[in-house]
TORKOL-4160 file (C-alpha; in steps of 0.2 Angstrom, whole numbers, padded with zeros to 4 digits, m for minus):
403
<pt num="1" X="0233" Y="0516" Z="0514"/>
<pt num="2" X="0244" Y="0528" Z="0505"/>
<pt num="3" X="0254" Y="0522" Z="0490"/>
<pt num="4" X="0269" Y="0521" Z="0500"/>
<pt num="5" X="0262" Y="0508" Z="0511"/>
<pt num="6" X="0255" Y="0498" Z="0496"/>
<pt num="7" X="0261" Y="0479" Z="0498"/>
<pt num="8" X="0272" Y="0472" Z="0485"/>
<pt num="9" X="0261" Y="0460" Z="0474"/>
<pt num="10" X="0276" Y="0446" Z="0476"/>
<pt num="11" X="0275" Y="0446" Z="0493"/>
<pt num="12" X="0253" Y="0446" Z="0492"/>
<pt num="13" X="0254" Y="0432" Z="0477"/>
<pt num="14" X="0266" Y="0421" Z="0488"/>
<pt num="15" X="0251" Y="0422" Z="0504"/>
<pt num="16" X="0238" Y="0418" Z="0492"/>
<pt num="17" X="0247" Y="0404" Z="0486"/>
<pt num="18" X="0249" Y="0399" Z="0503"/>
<pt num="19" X="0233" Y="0398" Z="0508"/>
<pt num="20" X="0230" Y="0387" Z="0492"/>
<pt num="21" X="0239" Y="0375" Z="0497"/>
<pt num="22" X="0233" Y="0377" Z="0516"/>
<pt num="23" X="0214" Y="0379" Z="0513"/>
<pt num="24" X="0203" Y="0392" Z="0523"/>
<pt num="25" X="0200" Y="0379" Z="0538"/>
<pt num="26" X="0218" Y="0382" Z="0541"/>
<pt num="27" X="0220" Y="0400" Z="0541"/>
<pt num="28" X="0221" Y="0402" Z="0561"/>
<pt num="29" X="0237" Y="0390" Z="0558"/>
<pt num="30" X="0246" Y="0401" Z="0545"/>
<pt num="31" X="0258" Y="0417" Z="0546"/>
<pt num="32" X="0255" Y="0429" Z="0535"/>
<pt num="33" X="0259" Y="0443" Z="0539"/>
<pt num="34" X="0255" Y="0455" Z="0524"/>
<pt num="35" X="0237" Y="0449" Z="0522"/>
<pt num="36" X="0233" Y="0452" Z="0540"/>
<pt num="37" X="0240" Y="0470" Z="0538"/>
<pt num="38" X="0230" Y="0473" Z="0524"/>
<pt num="39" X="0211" Y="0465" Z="0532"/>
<pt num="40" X="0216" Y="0475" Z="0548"/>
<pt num="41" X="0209" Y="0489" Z="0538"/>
<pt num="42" X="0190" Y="0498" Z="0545"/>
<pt num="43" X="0177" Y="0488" Z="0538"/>
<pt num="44" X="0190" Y="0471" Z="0537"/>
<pt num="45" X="0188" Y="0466" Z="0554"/>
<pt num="46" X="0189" Y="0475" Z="0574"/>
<pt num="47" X="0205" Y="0475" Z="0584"/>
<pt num="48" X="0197" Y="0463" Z="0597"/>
<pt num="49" X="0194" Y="0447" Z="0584"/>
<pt num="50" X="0205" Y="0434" Z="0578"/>
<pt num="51" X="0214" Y="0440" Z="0562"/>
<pt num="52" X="0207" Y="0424" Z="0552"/>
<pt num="53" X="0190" Y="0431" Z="0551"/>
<pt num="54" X="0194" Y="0447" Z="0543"/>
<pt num="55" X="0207" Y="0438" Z="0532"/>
<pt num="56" X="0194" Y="0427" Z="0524"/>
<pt num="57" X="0182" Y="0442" Z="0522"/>
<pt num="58" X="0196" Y="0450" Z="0514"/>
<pt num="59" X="0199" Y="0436" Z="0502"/>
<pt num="60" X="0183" Y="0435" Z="0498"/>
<pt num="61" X="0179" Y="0450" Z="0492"/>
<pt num="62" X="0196" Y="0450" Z="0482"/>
<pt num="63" X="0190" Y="0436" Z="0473"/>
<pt num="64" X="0172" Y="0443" Z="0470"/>
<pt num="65" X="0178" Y="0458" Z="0463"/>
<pt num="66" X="0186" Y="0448" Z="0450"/>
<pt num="67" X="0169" Y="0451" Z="0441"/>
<pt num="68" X="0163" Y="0430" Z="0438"/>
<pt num="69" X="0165" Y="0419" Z="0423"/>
<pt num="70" X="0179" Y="0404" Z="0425"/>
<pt num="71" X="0193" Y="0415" Z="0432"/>
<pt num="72" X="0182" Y="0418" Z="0447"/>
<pt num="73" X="0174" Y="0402" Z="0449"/>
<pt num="74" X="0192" Y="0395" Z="0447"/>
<pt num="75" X="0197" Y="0406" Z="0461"/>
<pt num="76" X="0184" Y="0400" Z="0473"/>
<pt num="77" X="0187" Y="0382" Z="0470"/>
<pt num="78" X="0207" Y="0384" Z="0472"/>
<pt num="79" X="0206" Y="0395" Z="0488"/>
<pt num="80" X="0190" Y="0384" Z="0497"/>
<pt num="81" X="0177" Y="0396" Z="0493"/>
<pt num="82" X="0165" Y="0391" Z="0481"/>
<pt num="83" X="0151" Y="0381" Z="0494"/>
<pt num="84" X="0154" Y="0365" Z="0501"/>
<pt num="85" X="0173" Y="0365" Z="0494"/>
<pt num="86" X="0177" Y="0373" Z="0514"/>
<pt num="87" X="0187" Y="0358" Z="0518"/>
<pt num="88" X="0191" Y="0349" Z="0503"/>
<pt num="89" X="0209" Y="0345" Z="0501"/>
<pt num="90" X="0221" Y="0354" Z="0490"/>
<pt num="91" X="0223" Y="0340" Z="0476"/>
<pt num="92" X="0203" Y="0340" Z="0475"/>
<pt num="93" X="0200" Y="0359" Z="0474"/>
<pt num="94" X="0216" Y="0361" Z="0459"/>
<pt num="95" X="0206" Y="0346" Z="0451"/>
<pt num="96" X="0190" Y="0353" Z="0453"/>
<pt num="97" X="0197" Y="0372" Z="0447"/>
<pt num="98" X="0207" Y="0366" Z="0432"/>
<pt num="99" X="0187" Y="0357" Z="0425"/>
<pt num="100" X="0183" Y="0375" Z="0425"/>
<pt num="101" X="0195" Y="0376" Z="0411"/>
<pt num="102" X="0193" Y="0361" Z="0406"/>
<pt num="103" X="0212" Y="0358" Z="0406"/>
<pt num="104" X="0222" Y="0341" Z="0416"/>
<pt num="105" X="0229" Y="0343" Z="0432"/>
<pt num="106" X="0246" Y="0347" Z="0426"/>
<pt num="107" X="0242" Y="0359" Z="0411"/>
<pt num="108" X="0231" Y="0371" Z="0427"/>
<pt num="109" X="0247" Y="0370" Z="0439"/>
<pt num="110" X="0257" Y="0375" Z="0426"/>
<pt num="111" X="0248" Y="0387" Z="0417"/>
<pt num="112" X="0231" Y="0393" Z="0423"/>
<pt num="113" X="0233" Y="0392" Z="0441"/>
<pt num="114" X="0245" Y="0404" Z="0442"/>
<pt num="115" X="0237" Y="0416" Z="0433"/>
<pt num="116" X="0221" Y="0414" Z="0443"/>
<pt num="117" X="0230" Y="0418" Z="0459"/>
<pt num="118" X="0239" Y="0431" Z="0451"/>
<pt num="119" X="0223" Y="0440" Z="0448"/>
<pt num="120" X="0216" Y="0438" Z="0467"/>
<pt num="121" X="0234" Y="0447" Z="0472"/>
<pt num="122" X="0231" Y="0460" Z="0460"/>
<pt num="123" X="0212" Y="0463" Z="0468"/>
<pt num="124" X="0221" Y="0461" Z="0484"/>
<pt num="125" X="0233" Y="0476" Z="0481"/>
<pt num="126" X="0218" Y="0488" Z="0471"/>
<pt num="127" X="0207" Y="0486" Z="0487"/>
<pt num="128" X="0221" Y="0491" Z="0497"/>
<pt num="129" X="0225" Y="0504" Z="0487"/>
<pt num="130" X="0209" Y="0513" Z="0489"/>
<pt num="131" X="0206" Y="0512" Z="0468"/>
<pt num="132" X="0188" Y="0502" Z="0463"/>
<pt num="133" X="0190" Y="0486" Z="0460"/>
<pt num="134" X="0190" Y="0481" Z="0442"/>
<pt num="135" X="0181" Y="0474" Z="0433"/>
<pt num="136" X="0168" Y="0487" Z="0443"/>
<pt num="137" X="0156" Y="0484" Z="0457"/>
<pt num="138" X="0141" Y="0479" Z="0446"/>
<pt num="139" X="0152" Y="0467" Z="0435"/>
<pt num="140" X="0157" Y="0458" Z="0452"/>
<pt num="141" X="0140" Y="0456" Z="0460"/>
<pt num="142" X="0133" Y="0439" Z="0466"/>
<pt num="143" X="0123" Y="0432" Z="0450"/>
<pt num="144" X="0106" Y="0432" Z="0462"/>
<pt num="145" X="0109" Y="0452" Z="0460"/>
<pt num="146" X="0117" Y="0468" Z="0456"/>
<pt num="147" X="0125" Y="0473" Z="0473"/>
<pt num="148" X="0142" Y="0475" Z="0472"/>
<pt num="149" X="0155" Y="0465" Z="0479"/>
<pt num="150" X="0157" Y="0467" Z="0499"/>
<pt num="151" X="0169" Y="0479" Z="0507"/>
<pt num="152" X="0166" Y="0493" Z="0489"/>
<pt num="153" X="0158" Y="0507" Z="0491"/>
<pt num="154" X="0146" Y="0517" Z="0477"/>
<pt num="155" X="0155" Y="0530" Z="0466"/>
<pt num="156" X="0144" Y="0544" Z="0475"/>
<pt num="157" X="0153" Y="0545" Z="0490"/>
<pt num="158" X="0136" Y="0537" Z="0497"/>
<pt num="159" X="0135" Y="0525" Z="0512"/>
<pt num="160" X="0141" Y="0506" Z="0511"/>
<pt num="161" X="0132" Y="0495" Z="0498"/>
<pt num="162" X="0131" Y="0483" Z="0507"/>
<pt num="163" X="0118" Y="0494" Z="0517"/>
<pt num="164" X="0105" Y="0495" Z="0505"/>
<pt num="165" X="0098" Y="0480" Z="0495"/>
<pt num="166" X="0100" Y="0482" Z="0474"/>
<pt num="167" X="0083" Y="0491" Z="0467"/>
<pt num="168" X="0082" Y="0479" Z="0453"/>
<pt num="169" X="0089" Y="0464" Z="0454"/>
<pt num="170" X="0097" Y="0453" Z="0439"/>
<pt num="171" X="0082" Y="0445" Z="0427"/>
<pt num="172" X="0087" Y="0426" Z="0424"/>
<pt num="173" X="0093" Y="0422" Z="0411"/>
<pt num="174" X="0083" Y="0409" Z="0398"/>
<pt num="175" X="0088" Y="0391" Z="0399"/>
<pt num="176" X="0082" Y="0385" Z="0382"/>
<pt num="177" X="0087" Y="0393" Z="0364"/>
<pt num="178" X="0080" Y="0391" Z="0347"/>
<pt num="179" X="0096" Y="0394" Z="0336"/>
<pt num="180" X="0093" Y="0393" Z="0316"/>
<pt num="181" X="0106" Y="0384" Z="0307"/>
<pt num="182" X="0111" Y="0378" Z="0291"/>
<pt num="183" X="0119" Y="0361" Z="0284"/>
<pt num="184" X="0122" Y="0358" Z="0267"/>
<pt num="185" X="0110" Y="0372" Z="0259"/>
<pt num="186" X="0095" Y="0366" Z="0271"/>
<pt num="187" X="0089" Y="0380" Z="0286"/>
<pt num="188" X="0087" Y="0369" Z="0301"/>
<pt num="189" X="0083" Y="0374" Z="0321"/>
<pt num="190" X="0092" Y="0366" Z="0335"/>
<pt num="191" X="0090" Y="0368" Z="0354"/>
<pt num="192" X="0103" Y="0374" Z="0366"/>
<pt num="193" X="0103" Y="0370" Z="0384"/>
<pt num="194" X="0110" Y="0380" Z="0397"/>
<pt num="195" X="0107" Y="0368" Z="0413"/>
<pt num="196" X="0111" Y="0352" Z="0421"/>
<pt num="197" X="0108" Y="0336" Z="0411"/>
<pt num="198" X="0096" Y="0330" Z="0424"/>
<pt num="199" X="0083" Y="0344" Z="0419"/>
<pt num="200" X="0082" Y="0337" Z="0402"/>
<pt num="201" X="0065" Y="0333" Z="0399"/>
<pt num="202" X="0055" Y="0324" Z="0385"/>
<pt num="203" X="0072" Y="0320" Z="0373"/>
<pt num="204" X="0072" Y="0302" Z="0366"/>
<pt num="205" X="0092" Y="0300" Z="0367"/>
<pt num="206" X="0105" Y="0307" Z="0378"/>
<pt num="207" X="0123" Y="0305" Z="0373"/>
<pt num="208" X="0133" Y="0303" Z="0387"/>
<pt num="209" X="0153" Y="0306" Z="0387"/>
<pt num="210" X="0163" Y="0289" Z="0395"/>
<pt num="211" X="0181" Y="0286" Z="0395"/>
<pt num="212" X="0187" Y="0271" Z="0385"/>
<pt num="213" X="0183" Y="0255" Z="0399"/>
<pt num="214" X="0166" Y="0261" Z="0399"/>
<pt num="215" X="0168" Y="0264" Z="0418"/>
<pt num="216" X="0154" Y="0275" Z="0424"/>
<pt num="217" X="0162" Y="0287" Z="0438"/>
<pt num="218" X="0153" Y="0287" Z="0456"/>
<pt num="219" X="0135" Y="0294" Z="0456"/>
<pt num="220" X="0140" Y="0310" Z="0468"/>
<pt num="221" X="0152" Y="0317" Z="0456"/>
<pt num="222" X="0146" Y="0331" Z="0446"/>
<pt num="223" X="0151" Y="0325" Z="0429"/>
<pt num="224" X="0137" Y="0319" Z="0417"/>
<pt num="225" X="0141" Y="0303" Z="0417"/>
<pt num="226" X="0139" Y="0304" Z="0436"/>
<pt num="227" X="0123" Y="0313" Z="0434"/>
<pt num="228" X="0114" Y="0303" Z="0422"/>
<pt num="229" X="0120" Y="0288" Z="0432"/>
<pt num="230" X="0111" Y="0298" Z="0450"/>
<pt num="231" X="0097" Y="0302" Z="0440"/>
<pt num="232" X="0095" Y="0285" Z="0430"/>
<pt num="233" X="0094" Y="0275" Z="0449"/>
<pt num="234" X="0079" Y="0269" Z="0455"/>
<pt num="235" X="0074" Y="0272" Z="0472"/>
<pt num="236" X="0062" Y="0268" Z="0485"/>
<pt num="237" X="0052" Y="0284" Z="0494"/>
<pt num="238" X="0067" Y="0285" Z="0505"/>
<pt num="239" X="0079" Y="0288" Z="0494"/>
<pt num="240" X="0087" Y="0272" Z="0498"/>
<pt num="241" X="0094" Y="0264" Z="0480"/>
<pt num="242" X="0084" Y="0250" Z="0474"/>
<pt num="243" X="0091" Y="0248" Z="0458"/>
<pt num="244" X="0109" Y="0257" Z="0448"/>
<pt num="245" X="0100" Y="0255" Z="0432"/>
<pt num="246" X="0112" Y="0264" Z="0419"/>
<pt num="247" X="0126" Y="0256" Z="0426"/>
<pt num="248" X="0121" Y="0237" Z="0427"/>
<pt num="249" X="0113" Y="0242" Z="0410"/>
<pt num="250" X="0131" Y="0246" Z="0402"/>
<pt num="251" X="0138" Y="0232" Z="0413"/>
<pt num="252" X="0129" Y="0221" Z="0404"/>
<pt num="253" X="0132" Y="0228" Z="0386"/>
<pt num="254" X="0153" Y="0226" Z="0388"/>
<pt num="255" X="0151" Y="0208" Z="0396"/>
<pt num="256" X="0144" Y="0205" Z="0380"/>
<pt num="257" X="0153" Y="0214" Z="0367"/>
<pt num="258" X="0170" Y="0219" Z="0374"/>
<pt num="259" X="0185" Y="0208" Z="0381"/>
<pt num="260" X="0185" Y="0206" Z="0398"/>
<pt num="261" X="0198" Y="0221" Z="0407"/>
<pt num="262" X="0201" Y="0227" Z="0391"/>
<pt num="263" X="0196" Y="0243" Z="0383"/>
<pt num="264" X="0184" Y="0247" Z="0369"/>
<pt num="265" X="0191" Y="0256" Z="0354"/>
<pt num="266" X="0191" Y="0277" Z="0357"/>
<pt num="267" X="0173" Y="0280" Z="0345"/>
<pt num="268" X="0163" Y="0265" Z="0352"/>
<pt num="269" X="0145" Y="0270" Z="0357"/>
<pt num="270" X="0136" Y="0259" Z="0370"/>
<pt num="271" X="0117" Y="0259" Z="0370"/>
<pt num="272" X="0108" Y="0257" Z="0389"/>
<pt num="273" X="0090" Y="0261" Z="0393"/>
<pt num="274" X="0088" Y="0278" Z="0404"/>
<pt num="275" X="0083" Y="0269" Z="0421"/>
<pt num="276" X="0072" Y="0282" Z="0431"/>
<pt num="277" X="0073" Y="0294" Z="0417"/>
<pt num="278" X="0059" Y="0288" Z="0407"/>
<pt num="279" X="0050" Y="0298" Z="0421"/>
<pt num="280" X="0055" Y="0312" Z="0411"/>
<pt num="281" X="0053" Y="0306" Z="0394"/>
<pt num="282" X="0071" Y="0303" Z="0393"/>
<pt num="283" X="0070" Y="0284" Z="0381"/>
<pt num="284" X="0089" Y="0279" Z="0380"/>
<pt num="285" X="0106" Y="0286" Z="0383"/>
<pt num="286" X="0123" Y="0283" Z="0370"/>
<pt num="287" X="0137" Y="0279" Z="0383"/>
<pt num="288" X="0153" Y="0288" Z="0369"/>
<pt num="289" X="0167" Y="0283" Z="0373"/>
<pt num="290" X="0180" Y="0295" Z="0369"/>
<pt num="291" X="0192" Y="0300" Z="0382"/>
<pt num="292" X="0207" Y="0286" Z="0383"/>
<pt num="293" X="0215" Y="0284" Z="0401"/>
<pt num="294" X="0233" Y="0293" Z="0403"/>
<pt num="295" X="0242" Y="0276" Z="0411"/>
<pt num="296" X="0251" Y="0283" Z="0429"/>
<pt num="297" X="0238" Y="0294" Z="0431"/>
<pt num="298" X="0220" Y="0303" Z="0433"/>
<pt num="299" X="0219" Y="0310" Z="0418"/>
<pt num="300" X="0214" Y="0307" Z="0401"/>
<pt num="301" X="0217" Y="0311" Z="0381"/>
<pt num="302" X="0202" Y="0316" Z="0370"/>
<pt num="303" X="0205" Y="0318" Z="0351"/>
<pt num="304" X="0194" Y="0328" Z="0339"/>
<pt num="305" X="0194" Y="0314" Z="0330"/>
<pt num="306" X="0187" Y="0302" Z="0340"/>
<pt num="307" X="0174" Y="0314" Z="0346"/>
<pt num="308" X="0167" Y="0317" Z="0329"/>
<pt num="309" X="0169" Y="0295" Z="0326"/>
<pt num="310" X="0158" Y="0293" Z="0341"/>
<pt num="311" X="0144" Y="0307" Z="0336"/>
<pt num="312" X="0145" Y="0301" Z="0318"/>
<pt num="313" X="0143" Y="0281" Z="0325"/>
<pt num="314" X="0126" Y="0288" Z="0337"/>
<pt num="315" X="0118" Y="0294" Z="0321"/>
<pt num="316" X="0119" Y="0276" Z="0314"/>
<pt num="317" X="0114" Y="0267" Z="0330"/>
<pt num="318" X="0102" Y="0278" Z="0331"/>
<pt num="319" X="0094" Y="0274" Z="0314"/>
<pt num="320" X="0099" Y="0255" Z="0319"/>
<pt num="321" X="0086" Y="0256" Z="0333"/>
<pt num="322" X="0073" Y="0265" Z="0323"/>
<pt num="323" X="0072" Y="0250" Z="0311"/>
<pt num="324" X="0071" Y="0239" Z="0325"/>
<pt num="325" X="0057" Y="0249" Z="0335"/>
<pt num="326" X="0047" Y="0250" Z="0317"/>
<pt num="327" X="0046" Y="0231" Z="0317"/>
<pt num="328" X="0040" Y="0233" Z="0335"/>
<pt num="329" X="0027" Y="0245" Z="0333"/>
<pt num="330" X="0036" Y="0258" Z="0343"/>
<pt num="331" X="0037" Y="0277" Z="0340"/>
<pt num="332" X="0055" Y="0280" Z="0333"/>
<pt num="333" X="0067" Y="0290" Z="0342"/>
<pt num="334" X="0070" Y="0308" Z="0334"/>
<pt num="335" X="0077" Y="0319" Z="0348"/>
<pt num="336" X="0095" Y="0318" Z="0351"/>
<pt num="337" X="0105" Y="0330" Z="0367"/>
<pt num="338" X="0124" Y="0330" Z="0363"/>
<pt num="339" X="0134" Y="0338" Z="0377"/>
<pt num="340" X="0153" Y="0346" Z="0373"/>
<pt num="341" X="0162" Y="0329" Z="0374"/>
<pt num="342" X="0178" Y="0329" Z="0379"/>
<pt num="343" X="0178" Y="0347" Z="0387"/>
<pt num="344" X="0179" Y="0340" Z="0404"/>
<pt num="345" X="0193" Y="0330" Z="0410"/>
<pt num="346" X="0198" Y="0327" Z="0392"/>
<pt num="347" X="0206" Y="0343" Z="0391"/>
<pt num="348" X="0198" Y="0350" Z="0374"/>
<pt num="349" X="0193" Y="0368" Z="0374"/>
<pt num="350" X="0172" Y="0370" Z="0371"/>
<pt num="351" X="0176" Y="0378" Z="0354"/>
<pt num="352" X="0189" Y="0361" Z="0349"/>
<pt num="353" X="0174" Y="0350" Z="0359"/>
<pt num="354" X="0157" Y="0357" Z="0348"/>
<pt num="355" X="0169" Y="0358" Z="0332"/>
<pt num="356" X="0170" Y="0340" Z="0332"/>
<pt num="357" X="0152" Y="0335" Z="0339"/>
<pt num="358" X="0146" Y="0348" Z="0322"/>
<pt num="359" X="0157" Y="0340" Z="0310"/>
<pt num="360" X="0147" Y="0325" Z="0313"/>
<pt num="361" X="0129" Y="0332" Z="0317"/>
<pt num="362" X="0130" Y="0342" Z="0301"/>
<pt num="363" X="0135" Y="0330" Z="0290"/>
<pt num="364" X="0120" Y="0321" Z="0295"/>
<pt num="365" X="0109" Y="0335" Z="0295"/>
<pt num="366" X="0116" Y="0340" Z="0277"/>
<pt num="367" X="0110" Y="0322" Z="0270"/>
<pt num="368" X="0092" Y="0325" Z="0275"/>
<pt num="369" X="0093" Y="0315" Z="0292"/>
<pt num="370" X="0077" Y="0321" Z="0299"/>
<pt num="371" X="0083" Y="0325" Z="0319"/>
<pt num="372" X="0078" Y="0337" Z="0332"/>
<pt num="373" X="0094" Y="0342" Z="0338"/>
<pt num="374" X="0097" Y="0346" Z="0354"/>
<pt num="375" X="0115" Y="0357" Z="0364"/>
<pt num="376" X="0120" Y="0352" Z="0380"/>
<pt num="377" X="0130" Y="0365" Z="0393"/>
<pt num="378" X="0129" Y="0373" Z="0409"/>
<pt num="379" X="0139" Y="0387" Z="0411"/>
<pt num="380" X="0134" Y="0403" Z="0401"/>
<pt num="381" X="0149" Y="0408" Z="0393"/>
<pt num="382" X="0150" Y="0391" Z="0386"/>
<pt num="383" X="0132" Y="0394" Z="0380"/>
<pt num="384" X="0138" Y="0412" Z="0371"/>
<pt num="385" X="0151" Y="0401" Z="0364"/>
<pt num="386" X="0142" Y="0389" Z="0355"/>
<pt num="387" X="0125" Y="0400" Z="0351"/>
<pt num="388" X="0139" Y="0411" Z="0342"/>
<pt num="389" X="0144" Y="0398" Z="0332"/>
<pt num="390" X="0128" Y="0389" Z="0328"/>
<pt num="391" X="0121" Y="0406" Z="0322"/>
<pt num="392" X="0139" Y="0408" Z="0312"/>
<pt num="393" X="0134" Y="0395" Z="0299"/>
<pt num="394" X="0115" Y="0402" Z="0297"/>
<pt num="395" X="0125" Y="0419" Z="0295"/>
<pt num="396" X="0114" Y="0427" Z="0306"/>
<pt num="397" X="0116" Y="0437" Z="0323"/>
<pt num="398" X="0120" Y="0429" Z="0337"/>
<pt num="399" X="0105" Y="0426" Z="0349"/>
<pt num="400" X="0113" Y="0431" Z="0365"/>
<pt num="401" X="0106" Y="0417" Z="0378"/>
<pt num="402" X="0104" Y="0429" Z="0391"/>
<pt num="403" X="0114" Y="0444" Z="0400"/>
């Protein structure tokens, strides 16, 4: 397409934005007439097929040559790309894109939603433009390789490449870190995570984030409250649910210590027992309530504050508990996973999120407490985040926690 012919981004943003608010399902329904001329290019699609098809195809590999981290994943779960979101309604995908960002609902329409489609209409023009993507092909490979995006082609001039697997493909990155770190003059090591909080194995205590009612969200969300609460259930050989473990655990813990429909104060830590979990060596979990309902709607505030109240109030039921267990003749509790709380819904950035959860952990470190900390995330530019800064206050490199 010569430069003459390119399409005007306004007119490609305002498509993209329409097919947000349709979803992918409901292409065949929509007009739009400037993405159909572009996917009508040789390799988008035949003149015999529907022009849906070859839109999609176009889409998508607008969005993968974005090059991943949260812009593209926020892309795919806004446009119904990302697997399994094909048919999810609007309000689900924007809710499920702004997590990415760990903004609310209002602060992504606003701000980051606009920027994200913005960015698959810029791809959108560059592919039609003839120029390579950018970030490059490589950069916008599929994490299970290194072929580029569909629809590029190599620099060499060389046949499609999508015709020829990759020769090496992407090693995987590690899952588990040793970082050195220092509080208050002693060198310490904690462990960093980069994986679901049902793959924790073998760690005594789990602290799980919870919103100020102590309301534990539905088991199929993806949360870790939610997947705590999954994992925690006890089920026959079926899989049929025999017992919801955490949840009548907690249940039982706020009839007895908070008023009835009333909410705890924002710091408050809930002990339970870890259900199916012990399976995994997993003893207890800390339910921390820290993100206070936004009356009117589905959102919620976190304060640094109360974040590092809550992580400071685990420390002392932890030690609680130890004295107890010593008079019982059980092993004490040493291990401790702390997850970002409040980066989810609560709207705090990671680097806000860890800032809080290590004013607590390394005051308690820095008076001696003898614990084997332990990081929780699962996206890896979230683990570059804080492995940066844990090896910030050893003053020592950074240990990269894979490519």
């Amino acid at each position: 397409m010569s430069p003459t012919q390119l399409p005007d981004h306004g007119a490609v943003l305002a498509e993209v934005r329409e097919v947000r608010r349709a979803g992918i399902v409901r292409l065949r329904e929509l007009r739009l007439p400037v993405l159909t001329g572009m996917s009508a290019r040789p390799g988008e699609g035949s003149p015999g097929e529907p022009r849906f098809p070859a839109v999609e195809r176009l889409l998508r590999t607008a969005v993968a040559a974005i090059g991943g981290g949260t812009l593209q994943e926020a892309a795919e779960f806004s446009l119904g790309l990302a697997q399994g979101t094909r048919d999810w309604p609007p309000a689900d995908r924007r809710r499920r894109a702004a997590q990415v960002y760990g903004v609310s609902v209002e602060r992504f329409r606003k701000n980051q939603e606009l920027m994200v489609l913005g960015q698959v209409a810029e791809q959108l023009v560059r592919l039609a433009s003839g120029a390579p993507a950018q970030p490059s092909a490589t950069a916008a490979a599929p994490a299970a390789g290194t072929a580029p995006a569909a629809g590029t082609a190599p620099a060499d001039g060389s046949a499609s490449a999508t015709s020829e697997p990759s020769a090496r493909p992407r090693p995987l990155a590690p899952s588990h870190h040793r970082i050195p770190v220092r509080a208050g003059g002693h060198g310490r090591h904690v462990t960093l995570h980069v994986h679901a909080v049902d793959l924790l194995r073998d760690i005594d205590v789990v602290v799980s984030p919870s919103n100020t009612h102590l309301a534990l969200p539905e088991p199929y969300k993806s949360s870790v409250a939610a997947s705590l609460r999954r994992a925690g259930a006890v089920r026959d050989p079926a899989g049929r649910l025999v017992e919801d473990s955490v949840r009548d655990e907690l249940r039982a813990w706020t009839d007895r210590f908070a008023a009835p429909g009333l909410s705890v104060a924002p710091g408050t830590v809930a002990p339970t027992g870890a259900g199916a979990l012990a399976w995994q060596g997993i003893r207890r979990i800390f339910h921390a309530a820290v993100a206070v309902p936004r009356p009117g709607t589905n959102d919620y505030d976190v304060q640094p504050a109360d974040v590092t109240r809550a992580v400071t109030r685990v420390f002392a039921l932890l030690a609680e508990e130890n004295g107890r267990s010593a008079g019982a003749g059980l092993p004490p509790l040493r291990s401790l996973c702390l997850p970002l709380l409040g980066a989810g819904r609560g709207g705090l950035t990671p680097a806000v999120s860890f800032a809080a959860v290590w004013a607590a952990a390394e005051a308690e470190l820095a008076r001696g407490g003898d614990w084997d900390l332990h990081f929780l995330v699962r996206r890896p530019e979230r683990a570059l985040l804080v492995a940066e800064l844990l090896a910030s206050t050893d003053g020592a490199p950074t240990e990269e926690p894979g490519p």
